[in-house]
LUMLUMDREN-2810 file (N, C-alpha, C; in Angstrom, 1 decimal):
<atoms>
<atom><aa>X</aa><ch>A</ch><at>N</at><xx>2.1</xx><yy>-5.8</yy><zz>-4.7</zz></atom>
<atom><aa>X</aa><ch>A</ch><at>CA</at><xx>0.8</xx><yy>-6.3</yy><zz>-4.2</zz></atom>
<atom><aa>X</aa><ch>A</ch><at>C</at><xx>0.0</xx><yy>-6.9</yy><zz>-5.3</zz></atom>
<atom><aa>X</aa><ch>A</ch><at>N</at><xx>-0.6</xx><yy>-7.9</yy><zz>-5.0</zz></atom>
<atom><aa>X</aa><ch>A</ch><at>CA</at><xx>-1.4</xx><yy>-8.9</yy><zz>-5.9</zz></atom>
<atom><aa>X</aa><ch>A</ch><at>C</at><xx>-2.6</xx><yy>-8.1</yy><zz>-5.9</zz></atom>
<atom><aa>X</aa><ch>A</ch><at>N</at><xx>-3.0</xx><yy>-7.6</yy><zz>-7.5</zz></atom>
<atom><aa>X</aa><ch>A</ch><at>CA</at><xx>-4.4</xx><yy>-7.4</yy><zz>-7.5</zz></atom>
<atom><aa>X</aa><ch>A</ch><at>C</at><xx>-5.8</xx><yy>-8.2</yy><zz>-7.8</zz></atom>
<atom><aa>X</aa><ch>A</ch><at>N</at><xx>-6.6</xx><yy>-7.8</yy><zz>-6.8</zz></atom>
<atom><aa>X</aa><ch>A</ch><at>CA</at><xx>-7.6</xx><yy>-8.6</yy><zz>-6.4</zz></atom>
<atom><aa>X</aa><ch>A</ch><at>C</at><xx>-8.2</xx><yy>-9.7</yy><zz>-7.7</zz></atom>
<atom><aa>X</aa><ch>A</ch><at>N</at><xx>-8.1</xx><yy>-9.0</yy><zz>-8.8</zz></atom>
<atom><aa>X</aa><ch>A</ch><at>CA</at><xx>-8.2</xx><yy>-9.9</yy><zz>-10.2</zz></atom>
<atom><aa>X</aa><ch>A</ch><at>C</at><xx>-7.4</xx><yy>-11.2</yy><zz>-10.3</zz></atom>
<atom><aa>X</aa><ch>A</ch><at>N</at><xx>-6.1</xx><yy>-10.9</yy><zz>-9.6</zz></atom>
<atom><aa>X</aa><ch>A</ch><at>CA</at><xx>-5.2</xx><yy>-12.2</yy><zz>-10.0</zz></atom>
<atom><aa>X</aa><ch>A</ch><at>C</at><xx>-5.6</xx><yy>-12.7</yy><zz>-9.3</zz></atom>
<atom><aa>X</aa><ch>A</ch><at>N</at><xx>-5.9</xx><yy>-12.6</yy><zz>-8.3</zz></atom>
<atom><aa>X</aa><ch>A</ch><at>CA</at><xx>-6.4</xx><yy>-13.8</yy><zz>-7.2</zz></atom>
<atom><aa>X</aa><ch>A</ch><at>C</at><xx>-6.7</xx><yy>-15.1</yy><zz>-7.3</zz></atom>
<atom><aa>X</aa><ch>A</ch><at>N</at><xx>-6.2</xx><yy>-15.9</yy><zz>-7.0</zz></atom>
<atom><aa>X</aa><ch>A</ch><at>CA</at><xx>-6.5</xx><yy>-17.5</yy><zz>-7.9</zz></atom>
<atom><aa>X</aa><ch>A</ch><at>C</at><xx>-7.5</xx><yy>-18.2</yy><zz>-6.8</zz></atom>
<atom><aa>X</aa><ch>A</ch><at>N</at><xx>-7.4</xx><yy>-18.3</yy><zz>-5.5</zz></atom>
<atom><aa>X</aa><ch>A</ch><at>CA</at><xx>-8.0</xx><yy>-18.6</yy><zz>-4.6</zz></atom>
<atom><aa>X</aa><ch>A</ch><at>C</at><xx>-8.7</xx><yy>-17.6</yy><zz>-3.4</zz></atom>
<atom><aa>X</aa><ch>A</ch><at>N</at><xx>-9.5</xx><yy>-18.5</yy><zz>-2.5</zz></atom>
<atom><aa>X</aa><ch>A</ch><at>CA</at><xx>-10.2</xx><yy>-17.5</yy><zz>-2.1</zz></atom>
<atom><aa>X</aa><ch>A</ch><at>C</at><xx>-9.1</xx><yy>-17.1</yy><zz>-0.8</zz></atom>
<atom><aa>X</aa><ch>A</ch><at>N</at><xx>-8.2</xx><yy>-17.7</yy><zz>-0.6</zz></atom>
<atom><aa>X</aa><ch>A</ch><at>CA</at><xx>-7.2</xx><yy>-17.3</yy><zz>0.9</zz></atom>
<atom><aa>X</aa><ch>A</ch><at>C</at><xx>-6.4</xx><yy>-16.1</yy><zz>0.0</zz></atom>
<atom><aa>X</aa><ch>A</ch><at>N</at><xx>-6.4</xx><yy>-16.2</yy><zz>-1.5</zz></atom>
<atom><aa>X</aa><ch>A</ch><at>CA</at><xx>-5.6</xx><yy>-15.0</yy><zz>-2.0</zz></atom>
<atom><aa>X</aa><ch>A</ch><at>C</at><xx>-6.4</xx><yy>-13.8</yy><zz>-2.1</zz></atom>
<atom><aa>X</aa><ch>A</ch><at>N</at><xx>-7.6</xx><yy>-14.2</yy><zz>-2.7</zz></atom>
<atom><aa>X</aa><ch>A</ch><at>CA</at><xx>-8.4</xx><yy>-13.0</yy><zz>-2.8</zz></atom>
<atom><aa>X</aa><ch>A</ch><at>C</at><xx>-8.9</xx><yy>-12.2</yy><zz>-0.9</zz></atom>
<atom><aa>X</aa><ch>A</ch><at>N</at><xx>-8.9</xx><yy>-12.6</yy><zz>0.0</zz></atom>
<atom><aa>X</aa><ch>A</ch><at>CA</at><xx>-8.8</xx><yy>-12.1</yy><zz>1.0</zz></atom>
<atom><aa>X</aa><ch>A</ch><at>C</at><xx>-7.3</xx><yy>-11.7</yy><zz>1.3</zz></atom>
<atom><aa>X</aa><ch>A</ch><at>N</at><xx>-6.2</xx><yy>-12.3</yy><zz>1.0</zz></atom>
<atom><aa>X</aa><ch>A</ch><at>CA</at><xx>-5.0</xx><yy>-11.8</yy><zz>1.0</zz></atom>
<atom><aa>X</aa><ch>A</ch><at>C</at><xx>-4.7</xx><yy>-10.0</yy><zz>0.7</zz></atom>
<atom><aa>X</aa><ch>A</ch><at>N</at><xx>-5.6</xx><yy>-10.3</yy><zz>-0.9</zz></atom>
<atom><aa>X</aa><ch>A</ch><at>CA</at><xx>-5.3</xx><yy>-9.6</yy><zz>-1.7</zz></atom>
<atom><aa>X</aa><ch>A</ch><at>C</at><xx>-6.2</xx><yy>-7.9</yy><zz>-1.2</zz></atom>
<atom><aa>X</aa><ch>A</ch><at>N</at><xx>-7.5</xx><yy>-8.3</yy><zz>-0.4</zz></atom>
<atom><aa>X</aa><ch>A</ch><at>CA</at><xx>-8.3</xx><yy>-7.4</yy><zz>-0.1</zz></atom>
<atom><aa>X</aa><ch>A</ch><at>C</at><xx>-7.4</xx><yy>-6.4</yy><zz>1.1</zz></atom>
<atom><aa>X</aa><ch>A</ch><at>N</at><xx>-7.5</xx><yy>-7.2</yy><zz>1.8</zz></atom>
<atom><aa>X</aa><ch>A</ch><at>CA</at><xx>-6.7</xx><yy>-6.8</yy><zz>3.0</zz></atom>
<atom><aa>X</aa><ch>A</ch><at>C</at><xx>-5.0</xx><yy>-5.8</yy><zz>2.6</zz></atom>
<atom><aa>X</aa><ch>A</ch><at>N</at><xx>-4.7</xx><yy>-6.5</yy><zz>1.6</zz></atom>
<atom><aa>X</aa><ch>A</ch><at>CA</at><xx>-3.7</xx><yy>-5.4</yy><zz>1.2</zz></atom>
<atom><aa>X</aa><ch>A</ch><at>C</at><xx>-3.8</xx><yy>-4.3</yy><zz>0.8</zz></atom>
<atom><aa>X</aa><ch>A</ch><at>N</at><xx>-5.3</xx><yy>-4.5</yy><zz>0.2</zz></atom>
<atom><aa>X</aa><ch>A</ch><at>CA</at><xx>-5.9</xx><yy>-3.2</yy><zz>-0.7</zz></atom>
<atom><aa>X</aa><ch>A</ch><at>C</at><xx>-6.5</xx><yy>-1.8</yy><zz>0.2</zz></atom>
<atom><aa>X</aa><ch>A</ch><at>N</at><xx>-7.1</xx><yy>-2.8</yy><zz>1.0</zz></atom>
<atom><aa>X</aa><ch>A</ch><at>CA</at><xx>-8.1</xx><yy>-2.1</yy><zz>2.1</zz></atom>
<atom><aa>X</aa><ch>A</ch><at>C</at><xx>-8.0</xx><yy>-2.3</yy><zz>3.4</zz></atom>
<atom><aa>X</aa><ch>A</ch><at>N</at><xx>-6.8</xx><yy>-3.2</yy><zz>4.5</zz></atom>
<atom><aa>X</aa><ch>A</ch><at>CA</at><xx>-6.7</xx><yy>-3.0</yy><zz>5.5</zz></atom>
<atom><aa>X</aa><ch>A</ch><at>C</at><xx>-7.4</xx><yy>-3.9</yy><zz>6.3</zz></atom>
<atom><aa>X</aa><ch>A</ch><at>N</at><xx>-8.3</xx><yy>-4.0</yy><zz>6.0</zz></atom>
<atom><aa>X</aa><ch>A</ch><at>CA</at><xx>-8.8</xx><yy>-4.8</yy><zz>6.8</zz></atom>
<atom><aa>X</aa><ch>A</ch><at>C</at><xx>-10.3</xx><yy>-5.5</yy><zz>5.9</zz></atom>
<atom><aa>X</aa><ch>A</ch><at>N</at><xx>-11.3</xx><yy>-6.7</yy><zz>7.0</zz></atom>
<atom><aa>X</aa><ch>A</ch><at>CA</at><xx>-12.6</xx><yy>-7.5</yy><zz>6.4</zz></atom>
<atom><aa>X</aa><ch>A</ch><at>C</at><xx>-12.7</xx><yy>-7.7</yy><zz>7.5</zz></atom>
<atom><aa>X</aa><ch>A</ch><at>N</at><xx>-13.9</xx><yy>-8.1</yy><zz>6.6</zz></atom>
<atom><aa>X</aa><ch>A</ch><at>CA</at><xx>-15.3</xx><yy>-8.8</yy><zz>7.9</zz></atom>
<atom><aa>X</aa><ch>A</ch><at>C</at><xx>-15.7</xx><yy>-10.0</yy><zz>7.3</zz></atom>
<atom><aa>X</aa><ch>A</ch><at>N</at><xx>-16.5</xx><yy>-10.5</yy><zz>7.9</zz></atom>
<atom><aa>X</aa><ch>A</ch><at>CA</at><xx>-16.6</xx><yy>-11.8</yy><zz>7.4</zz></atom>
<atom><aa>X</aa><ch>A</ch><at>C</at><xx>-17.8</xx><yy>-11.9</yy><zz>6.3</zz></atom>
<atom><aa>X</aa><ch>A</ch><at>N</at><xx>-18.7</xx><yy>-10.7</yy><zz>6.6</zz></atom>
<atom><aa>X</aa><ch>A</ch><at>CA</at><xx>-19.5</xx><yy>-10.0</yy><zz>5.8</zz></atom>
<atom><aa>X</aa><ch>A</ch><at>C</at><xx>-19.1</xx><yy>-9.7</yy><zz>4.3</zz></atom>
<atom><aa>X</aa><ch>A</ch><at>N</at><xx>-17.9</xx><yy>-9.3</yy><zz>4.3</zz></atom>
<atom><aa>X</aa><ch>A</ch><at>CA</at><xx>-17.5</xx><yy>-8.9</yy><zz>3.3</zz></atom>
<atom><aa>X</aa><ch>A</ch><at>C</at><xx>-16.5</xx><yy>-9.9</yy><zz>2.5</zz></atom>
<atom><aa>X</aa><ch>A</ch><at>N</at><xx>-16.0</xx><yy>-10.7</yy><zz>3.1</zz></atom>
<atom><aa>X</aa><ch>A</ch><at>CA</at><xx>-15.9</xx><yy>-12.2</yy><zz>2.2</zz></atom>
<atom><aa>X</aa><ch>A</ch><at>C</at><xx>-16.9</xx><yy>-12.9</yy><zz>2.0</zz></atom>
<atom><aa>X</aa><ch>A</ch><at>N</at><xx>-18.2</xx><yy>-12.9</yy><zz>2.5</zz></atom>
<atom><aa>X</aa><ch>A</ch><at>CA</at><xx>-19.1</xx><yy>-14.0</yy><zz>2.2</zz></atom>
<atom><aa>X</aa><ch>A</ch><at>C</at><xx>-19.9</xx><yy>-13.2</yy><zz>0.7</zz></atom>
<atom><aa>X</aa><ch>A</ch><at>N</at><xx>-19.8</xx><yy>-11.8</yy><zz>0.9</zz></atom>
<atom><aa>X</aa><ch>A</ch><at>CA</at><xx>-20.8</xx><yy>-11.2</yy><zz>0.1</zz></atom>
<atom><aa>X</aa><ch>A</ch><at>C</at><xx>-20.3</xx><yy>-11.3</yy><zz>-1.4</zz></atom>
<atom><aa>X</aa><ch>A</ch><at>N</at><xx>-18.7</xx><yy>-10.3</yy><zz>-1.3</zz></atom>
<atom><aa>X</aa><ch>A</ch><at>CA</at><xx>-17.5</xx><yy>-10.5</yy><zz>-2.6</zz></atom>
<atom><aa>X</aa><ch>A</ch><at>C</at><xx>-16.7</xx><yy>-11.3</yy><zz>-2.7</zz></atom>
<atom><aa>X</aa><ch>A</ch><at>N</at><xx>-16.3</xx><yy>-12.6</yy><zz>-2.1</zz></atom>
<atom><aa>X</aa><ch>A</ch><at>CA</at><xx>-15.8</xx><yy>-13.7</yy><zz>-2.8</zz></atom>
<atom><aa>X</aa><ch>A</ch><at>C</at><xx>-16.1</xx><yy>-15.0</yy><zz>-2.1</zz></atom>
<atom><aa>X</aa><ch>A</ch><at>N</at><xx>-17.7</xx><yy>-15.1</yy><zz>-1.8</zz></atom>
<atom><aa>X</aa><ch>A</ch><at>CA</at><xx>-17.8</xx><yy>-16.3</yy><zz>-1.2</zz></atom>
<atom><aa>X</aa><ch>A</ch><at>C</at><xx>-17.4</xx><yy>-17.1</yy><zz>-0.6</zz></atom>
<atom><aa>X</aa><ch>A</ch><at>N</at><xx>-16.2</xx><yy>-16.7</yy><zz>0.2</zz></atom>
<atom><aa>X</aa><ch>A</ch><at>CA</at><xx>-15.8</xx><yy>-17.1</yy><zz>1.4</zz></atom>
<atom><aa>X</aa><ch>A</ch><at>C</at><xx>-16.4</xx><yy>-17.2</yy><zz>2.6</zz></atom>
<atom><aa>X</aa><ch>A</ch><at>N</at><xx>-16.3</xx><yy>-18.2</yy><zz>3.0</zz></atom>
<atom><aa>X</aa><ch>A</ch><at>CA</at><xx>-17.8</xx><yy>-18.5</yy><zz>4.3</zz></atom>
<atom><aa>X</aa><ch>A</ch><at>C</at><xx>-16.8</xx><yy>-18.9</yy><zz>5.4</zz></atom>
<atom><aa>X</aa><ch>A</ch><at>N</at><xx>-15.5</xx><yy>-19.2</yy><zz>5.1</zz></atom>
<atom><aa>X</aa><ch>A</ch><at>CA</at><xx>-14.4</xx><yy>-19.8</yy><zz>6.4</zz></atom>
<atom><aa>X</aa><ch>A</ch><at>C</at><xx>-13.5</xx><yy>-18.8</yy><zz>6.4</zz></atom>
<atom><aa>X</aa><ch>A</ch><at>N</at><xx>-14.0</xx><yy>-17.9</yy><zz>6.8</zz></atom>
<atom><aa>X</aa><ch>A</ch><at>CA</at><xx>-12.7</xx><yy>-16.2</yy><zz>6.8</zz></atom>
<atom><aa>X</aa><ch>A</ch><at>C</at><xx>-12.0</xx><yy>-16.4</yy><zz>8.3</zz></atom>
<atom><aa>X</aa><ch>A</ch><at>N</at><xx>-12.9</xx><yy>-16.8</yy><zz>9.6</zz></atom>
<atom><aa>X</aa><ch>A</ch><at>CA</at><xx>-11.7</xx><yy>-17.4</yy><zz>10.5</zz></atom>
<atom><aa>X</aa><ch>A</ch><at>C</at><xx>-10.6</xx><yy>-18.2</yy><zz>10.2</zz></atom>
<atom><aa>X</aa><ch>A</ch><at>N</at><xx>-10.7</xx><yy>-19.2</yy><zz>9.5</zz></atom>
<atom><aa>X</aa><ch>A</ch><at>CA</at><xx>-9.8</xx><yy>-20.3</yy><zz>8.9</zz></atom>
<atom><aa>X</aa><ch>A</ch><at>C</at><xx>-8.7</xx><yy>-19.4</yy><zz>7.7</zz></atom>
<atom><aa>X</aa><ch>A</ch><at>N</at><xx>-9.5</xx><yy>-18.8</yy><zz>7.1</zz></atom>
<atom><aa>X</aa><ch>A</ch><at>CA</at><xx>-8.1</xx><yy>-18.4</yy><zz>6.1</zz></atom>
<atom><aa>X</aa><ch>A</ch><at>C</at><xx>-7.2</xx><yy>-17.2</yy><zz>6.8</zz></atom>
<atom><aa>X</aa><ch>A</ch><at>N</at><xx>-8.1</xx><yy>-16.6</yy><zz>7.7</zz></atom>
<atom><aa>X</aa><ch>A</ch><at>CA</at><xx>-6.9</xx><yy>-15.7</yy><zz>8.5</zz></atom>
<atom><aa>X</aa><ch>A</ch><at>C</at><xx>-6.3</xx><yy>-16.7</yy><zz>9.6</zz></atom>
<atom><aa>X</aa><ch>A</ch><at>N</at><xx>-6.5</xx><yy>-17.5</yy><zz>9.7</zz></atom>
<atom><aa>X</aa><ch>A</ch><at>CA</at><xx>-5.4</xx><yy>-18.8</yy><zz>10.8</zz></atom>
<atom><aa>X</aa><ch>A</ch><at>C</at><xx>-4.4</xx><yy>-19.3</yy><zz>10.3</zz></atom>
<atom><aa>X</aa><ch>A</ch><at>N</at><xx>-5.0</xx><yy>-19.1</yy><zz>8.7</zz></atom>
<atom><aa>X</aa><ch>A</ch><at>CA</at><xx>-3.8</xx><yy>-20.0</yy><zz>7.9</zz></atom>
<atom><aa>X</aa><ch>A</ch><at>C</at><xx>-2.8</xx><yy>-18.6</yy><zz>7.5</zz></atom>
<atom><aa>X</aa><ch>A</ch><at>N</at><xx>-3.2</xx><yy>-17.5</yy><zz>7.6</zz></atom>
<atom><aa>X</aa><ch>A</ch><at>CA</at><xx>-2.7</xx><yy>-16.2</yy><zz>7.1</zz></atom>
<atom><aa>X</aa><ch>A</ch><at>C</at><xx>-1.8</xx><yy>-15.7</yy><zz>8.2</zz></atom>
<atom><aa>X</aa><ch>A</ch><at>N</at><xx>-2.2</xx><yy>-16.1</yy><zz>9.1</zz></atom>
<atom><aa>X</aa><ch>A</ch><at>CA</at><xx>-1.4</xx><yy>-15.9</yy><zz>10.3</zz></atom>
<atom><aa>X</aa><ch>A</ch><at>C</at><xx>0.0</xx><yy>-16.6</yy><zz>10.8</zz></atom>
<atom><aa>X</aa><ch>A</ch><at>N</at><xx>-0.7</xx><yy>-18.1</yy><zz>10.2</zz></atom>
<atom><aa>X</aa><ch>A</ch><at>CA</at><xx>0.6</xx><yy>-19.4</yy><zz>10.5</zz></atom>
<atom><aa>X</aa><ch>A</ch><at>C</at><xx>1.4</xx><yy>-19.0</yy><zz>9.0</zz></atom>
<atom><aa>X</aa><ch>A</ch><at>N</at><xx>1.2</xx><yy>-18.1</yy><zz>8.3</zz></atom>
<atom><aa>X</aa><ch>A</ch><at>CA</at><xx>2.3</xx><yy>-17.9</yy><zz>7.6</zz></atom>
<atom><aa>X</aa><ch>A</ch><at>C</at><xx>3.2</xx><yy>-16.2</yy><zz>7.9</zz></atom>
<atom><aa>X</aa><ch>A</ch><at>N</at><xx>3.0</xx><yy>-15.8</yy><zz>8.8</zz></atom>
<atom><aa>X</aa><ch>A</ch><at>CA</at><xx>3.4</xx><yy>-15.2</yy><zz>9.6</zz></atom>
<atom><aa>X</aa><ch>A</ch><at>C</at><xx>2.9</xx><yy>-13.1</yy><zz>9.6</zz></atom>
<atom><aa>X</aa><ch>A</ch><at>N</at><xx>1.9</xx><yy>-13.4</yy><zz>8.6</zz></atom>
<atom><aa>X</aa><ch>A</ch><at>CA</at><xx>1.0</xx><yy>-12.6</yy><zz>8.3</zz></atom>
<atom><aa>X</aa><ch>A</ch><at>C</at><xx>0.6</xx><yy>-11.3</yy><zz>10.0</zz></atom>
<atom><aa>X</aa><ch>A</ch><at>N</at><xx>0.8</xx><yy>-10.4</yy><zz>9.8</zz></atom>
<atom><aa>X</aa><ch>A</ch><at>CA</at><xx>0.1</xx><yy>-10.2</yy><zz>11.6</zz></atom>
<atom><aa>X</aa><ch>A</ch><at>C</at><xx>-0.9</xx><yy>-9.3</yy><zz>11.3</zz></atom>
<atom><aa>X</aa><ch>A</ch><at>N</at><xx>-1.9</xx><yy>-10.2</yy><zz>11.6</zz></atom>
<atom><aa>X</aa><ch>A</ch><at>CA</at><xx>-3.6</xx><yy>-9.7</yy><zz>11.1</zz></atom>
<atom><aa>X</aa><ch>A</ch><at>C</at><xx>-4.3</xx><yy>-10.1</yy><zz>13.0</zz></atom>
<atom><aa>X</aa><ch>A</ch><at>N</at><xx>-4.9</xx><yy>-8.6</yy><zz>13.5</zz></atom>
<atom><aa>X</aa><ch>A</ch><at>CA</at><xx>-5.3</xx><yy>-8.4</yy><zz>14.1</zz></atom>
<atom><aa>X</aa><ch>A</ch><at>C</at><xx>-6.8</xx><yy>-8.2</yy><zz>14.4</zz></atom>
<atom><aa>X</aa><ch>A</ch><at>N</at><xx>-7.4</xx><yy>-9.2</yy><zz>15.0</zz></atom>
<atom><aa>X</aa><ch>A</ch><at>CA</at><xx>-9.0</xx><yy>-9.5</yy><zz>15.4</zz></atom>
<atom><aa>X</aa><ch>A</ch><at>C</at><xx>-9.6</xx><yy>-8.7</yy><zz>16.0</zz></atom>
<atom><aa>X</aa><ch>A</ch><at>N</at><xx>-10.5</xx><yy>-7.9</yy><zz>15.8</zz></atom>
<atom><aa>X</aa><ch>A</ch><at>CA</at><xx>-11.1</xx><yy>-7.2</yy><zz>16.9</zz></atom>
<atom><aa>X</aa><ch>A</ch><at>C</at><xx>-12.5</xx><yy>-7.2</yy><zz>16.7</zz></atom>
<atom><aa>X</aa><ch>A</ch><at>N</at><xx>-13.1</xx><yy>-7.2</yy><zz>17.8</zz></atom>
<atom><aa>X</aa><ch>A</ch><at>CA</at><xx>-14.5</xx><yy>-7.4</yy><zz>18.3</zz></atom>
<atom><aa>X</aa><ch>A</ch><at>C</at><xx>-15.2</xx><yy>-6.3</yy><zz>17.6</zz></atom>
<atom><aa>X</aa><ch>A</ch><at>N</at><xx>-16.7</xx><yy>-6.0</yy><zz>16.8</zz></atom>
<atom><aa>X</aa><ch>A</ch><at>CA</at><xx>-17.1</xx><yy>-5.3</yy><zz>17.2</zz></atom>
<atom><aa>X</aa><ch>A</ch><at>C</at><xx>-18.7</xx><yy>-5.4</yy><zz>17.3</zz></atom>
<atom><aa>X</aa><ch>A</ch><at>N</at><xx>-19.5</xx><yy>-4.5</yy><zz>17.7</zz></atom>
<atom><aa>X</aa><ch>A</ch><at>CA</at><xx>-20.6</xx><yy>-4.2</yy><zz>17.3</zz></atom>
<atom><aa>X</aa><ch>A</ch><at>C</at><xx>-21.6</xx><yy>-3.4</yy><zz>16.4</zz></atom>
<atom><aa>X</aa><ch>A</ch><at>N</at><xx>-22.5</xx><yy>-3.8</yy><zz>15.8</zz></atom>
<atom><aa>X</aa><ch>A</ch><at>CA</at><xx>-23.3</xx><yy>-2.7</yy><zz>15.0</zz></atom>
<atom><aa>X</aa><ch>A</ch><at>C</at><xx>-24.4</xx><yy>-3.7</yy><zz>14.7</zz></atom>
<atom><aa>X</aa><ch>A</ch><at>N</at><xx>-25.6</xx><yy>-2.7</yy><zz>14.3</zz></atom>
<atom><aa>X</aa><ch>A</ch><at>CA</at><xx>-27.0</xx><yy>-2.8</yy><zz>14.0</zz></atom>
<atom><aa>X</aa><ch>A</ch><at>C</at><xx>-27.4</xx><yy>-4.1</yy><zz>14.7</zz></atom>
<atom><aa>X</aa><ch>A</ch><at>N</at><xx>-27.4</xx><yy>-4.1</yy><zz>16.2</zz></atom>
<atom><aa>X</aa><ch>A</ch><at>CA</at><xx>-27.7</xx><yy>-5.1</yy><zz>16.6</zz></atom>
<atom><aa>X</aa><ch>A</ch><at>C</at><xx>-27.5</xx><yy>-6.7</yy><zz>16.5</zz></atom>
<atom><aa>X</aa><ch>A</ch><at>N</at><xx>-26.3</xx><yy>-6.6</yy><zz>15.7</zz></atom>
<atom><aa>X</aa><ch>A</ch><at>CA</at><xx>-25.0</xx><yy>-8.1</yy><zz>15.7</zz></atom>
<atom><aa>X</aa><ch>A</ch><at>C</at><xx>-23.8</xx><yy>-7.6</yy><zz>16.5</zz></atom>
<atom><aa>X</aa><ch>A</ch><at>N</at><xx>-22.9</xx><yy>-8.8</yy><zz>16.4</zz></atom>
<atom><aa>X</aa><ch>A</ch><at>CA</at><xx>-21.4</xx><yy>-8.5</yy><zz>16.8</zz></atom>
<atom><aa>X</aa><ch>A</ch><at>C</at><xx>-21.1</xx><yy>-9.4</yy><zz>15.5</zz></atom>
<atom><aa>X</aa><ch>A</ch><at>N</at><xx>-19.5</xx><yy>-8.7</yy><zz>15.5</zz></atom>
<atom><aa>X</aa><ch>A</ch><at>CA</at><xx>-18.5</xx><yy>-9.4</yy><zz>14.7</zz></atom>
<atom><aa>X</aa><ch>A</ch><at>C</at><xx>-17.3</xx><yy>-8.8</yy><zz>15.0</zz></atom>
<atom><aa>X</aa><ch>A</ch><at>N</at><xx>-16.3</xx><yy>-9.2</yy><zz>13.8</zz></atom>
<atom><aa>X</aa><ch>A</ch><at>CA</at><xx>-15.1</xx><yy>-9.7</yy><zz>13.9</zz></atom>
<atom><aa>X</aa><ch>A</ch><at>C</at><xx>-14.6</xx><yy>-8.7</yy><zz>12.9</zz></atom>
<atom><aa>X</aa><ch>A</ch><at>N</at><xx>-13.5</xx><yy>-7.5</yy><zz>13.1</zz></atom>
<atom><aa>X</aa><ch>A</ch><at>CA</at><xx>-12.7</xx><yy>-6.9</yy><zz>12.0</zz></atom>
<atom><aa>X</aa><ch>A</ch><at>C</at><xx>-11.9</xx><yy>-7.4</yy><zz>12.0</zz></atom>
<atom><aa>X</aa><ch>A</ch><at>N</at><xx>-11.2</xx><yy>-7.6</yy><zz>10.6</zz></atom>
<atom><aa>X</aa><ch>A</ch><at>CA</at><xx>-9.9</xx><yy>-8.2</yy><zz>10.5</zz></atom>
<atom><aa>X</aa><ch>A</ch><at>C</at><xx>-8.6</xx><yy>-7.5</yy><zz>10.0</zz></atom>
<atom><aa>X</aa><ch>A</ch><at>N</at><xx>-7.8</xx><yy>-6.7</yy><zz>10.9</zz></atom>
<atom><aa>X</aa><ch>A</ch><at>CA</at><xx>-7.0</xx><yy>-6.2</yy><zz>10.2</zz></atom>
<atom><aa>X</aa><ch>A</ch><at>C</at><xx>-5.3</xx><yy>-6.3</yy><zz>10.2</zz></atom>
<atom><aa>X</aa><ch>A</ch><at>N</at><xx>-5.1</xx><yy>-5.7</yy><zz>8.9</zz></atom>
<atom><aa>X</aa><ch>A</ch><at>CA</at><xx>-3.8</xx><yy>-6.0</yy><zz>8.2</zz></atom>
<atom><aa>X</aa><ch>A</ch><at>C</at><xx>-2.6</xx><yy>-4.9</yy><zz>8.9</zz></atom>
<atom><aa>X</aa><ch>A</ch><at>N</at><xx>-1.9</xx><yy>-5.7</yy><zz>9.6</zz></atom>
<atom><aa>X</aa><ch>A</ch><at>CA</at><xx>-0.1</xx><yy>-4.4</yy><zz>10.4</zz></atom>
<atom><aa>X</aa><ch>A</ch><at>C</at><xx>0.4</xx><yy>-5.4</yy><zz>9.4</zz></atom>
<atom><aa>X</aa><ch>A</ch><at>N</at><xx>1.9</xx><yy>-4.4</yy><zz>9.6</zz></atom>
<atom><aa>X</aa><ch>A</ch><at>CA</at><xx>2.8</xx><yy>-4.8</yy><zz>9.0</zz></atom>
<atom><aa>X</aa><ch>A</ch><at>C</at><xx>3.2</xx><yy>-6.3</yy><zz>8.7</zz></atom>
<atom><aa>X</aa><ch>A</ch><at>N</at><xx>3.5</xx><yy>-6.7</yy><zz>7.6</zz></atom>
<atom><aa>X</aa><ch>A</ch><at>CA</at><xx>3.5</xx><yy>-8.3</yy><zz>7.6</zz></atom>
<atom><aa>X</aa><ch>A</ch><at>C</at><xx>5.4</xx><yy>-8.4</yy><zz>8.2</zz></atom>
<atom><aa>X</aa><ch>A</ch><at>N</at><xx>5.6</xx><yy>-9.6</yy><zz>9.2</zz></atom>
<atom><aa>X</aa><ch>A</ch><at>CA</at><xx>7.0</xx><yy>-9.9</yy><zz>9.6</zz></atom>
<atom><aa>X</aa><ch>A</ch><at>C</at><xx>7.8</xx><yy>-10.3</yy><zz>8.3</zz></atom>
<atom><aa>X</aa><ch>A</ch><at>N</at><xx>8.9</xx><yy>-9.6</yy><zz>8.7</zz></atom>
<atom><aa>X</aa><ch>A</ch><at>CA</at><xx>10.0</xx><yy>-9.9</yy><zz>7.3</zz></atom>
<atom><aa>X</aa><ch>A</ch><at>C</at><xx>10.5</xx><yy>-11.0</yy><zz>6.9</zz></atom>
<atom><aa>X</aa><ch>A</ch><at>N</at><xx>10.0</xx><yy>-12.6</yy><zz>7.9</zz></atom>
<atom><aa>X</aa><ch>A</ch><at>CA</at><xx>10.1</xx><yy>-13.6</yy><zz>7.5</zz></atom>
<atom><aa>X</aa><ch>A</ch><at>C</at><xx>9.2</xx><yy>-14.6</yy><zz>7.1</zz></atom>
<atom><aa>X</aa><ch>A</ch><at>N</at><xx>7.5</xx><yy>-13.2</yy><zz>6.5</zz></atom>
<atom><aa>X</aa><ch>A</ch><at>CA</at><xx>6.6</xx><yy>-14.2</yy><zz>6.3</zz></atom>
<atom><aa>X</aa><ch>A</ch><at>C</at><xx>6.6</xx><yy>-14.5</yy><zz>4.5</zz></atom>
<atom><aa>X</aa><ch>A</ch><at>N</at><xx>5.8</xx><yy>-15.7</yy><zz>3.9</zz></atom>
<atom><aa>X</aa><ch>A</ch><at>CA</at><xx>5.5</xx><yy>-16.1</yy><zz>3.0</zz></atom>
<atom><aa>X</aa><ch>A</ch><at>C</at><xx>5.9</xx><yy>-15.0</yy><zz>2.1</zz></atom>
</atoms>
């Protein structure tokens, strides 16, 4: 597992989180690695065969988006 330090880019450093911890919010890429297009890097995480699962939720009067990490397919990236 790549630690979050080595991270070169921001599609790694969310790579890297998600390995660590399972899952993100978009909250939590914008806050710890300035990532503002966390839809887009999990699209691209996904077309590399990544299986990261979207789910809806709500709190404190917003909705959003968890993003979490199953098993990655044995013929991704």
């Amino acid at each position: 597992m790549k630690l979050l330090t080595d991270a070169k880019n921001k599609s790694q450093m969310v790579l890297a989180h998600l390995q660590h911890y399972g899952s993100i919010t978009t909250w939590d890429a914008i806050t710890q690695y300035k990532a503002t297009r966390l839809s887009a890097i999990i699209f691209n995480l996904k077309e590399k065969g990544y299986n990261i699962e979207s789910v809806k939720k709500n709190g404190d009067g917003c909705k959003f988006v968890e993003y979490i990490l199953h098993e990655k397919r044995e013929d991704a990236v």
